[in-house]
N, C-alpha and C positions, 0 to 999 in steps of 0.2 A: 670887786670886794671879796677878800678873804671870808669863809667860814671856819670857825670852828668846826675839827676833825670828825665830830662826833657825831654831827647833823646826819641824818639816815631818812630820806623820803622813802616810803615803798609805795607803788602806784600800780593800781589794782583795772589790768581791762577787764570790762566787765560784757566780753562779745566771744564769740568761741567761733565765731563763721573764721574760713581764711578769705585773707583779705580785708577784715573789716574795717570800716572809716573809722568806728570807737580807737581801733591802735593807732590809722592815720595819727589822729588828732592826738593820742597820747603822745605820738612820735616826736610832734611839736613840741609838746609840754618840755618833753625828756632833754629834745635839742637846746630850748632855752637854760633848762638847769646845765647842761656840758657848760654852753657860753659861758654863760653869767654864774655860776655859783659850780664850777667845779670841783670846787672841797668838798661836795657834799656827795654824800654816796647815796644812788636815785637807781633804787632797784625794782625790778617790772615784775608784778607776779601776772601772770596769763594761766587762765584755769586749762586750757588746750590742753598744758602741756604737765597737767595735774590731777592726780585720783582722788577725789574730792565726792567719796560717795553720799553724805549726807551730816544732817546735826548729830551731832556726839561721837564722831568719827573718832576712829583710830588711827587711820592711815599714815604714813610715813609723810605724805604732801601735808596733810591737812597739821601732820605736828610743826615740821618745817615753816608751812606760812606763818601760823602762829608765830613762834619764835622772829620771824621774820617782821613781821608788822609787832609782837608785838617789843622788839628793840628798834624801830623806828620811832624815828621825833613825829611827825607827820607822814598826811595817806594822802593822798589822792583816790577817791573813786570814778570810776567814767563808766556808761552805760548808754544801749542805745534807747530807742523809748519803744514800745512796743503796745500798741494798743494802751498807751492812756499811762503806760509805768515802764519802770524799770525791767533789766534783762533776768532770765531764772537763772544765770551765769552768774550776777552778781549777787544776786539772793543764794546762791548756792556758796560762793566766796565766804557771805558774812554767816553765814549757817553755820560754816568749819572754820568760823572764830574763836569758837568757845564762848561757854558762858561759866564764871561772866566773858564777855566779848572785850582781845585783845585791842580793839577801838575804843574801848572806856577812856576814858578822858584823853585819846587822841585829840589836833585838829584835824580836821577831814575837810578839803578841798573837795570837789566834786564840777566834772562837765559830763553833757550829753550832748549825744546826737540823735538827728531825724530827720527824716526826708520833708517833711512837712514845714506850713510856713512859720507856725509859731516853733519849730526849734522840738527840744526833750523836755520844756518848761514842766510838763505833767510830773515824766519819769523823776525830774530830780526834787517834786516835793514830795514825790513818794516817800525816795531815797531819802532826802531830809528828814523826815520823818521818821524812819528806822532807824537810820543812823543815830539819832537822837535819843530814842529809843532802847539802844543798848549802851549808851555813855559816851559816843562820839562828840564833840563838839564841833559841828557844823559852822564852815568860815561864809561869810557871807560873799556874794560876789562869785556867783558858778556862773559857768561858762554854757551855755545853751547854744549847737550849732545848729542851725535851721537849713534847709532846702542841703545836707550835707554831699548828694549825690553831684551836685554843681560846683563843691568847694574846691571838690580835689581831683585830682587829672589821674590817668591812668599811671605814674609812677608815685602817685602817694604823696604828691607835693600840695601846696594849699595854695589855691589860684588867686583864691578873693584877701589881698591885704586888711582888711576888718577882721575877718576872723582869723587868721595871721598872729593880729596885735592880740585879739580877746584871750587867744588860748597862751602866749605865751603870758597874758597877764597873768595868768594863774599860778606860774610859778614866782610870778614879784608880791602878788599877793601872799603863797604860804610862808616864803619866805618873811617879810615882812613880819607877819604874826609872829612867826619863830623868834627873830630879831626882838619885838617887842616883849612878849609873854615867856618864851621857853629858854632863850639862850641868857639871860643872865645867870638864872636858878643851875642850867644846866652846867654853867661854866665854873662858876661856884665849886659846884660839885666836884667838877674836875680839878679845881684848884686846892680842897679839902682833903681828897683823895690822893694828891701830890701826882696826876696824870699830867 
């Protein structure tokens, strides 16, 4: 399926270890949008590799994401869980959004992960929560990878076909929403604009 040009995911890890499973899993995400929805530009912010000192920041990263998420259609956030919530990486991310926060009336997809057997289930209603919180709209249908240290082989591949399918669901899901809710209005727009 074609997209319209204009479609812009940015997908936000939200793990700053190297190596982490959070970008595994992101990897997938990213691989299904290439596949399947190539017209779409599916840009990765990693705080790693970003000066993101705090709320109200100045900084040159912290204007960039901005800008960056906030001319994206749709987010993706991901996080690992950590005692019962989300990462200070991804609290640090949505901190140098600005307020009000470039996720205002986003969709916001969202997966996690955790070594444990129920999954990130905690971390992402945290995260649901905030997200909400600052004008996000929350898609329903997050991906929660449980026992994460089992999924993935030491080249970062994903062993277990279930969570395979779950995380690429994620992008048939934002997609989808986009399809339903964003891209008629958006297309409009490009049609009014003579783009």
């Amino acid at each position: 399926m074609n997209e319209p040009s204009s479609i812009r995911i940015a997908a936000i890890i939200g793990s700053v270890r190297p190596d982490n499973y959070t970008a595994r899993a992101m990897a997938i995400v990213a691989d299904e949008f290439a596949r399947r929805h190539a017209d779409v530009t599916f840009d990765v912010v990693d705080p790693r590799y970003l000066n993101l000192p705090g709320p109200a920041s100045d900084s040159e990263d912290a204007k960039s994401m901005q800008q960056l998420i906030g001319a994206s259609t749709g987010v993706i956030l991901s996080t690992p869980e950590y005692h019962g919530s989300y990462s200070s990486a991804i609290k640090l991310v949505i901190e140098n959004m600005g307020f009000p926060s470039v996720l205002s009336g986003k969709p916001v997809a969202m997966l996690g992960v955790a070594s444990g057997r129920i999954g990130a289930i905690k971390a992402l209603e945290h995260l649901s929560s905030v997200v909400t919180h600052v004008g996000g709209h929350v898609l329903p249908g997050f991906v929660s990878v449980a026992g994460v240290q089992d999924v993935f082989d030491a080249q970062g591949r994903c062993t277990d076909p279930a969570t395979d399918e779950r995380l690429r669901s994620l992008a048939a899901n934002l997609m989808e929403y986009t399809h339903e809710y964003l891209c008629p209005r958006q297309c409009m727009e490009a049609v009014i604009r003579g783009e």
